[in-house]
Structure formats: C-alpha cells, structure tokens
C-alpha positions in Angstrom: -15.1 0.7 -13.5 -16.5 2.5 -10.6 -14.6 5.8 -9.5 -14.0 4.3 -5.5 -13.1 0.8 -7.7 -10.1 3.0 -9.3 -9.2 4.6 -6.5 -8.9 2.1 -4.3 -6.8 -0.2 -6.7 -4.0 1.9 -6.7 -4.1 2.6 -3.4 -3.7 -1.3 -3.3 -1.0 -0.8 -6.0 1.4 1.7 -3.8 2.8 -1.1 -1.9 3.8 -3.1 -4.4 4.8 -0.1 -6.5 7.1 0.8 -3.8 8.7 -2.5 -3.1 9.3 -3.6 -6.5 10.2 -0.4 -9.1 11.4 1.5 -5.9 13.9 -0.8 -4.6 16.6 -0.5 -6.8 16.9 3.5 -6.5 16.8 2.8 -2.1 19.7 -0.3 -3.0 22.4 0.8 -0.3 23.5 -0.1 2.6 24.0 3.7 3.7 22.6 5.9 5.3 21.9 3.3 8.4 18.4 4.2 9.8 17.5 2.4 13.3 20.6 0.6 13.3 20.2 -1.0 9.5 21.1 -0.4 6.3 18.8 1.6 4.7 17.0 -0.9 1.9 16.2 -3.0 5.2 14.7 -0.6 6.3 12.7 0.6 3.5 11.3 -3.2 3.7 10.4 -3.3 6.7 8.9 0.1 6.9 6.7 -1.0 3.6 5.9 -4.1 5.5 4.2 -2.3 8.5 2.9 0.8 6.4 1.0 -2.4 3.6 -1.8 -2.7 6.4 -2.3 0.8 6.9 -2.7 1.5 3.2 -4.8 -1.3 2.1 -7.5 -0.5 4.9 -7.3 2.9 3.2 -8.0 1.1 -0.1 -10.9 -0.7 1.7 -12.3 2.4 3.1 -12.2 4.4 -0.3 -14.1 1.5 -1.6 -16.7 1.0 1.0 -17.3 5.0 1.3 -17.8 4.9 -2.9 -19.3 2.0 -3.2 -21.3 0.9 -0.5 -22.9 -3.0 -0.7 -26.3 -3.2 -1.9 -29.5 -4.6 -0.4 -29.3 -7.7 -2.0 -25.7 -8.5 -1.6 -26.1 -9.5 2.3 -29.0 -12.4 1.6 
C-alpha cells in the first residue's frame, strides 16, 4: 500500500474513530455547549467537521498519488 493510500485511510478513519470508540467517554448530558448537552454536540460537531476531514483525506491522496496517463482514457 502506497504511503498517500495509508495516510489518507485514516484520515478517513478519524471520523468514524471519533463517533463510535469516543462516544461513550463524551456520554453526558453536562457541560451544555450551544444550548445542548454535550454528546449532542459532539455529534453534530463530527457531522460538520466529516467533510472537512475526508477532503483532507482526498487531498493527501491526490498530492501522493497523482492519476496516471492512462487512467483518464
């Protein structure tokens, strides 16, 4: 597997990381952050922040591997 390949999976993996294994040490409802209980929060902000870091991953990718000649026939 390609070093940008490696890199850019777990990029791809931080999100999920975060929203499953994470989750129960952010499970309570305080401190209340914009109004809602804080594991809300933290899936919502990991909603938002999934598009951000999987464009990352795509970049990382693209920079390390770019597409050959023959893949755009």
């Amino acid at each position: 597997m390609r070093k940008g390949t490696r890199l850019a999976l777990i990029f791809g993996a931080i999100p999920f990381l975060t929203l499953v294994f994470a989750l129960p040490f952010v499970n309570r409802i305080e401190p209340i952050v914009l109004g809602l209980p804080f594991v809300l929060f933290w899936i919502l902000l990991w909603v938002v922040l999934t598009p951000a870091v999987l464009w990352a991953a795509y970049k990382i990718e693209k920079k390390h591997n770019p597409p050959d000649d023959e893949d755009h026939r």
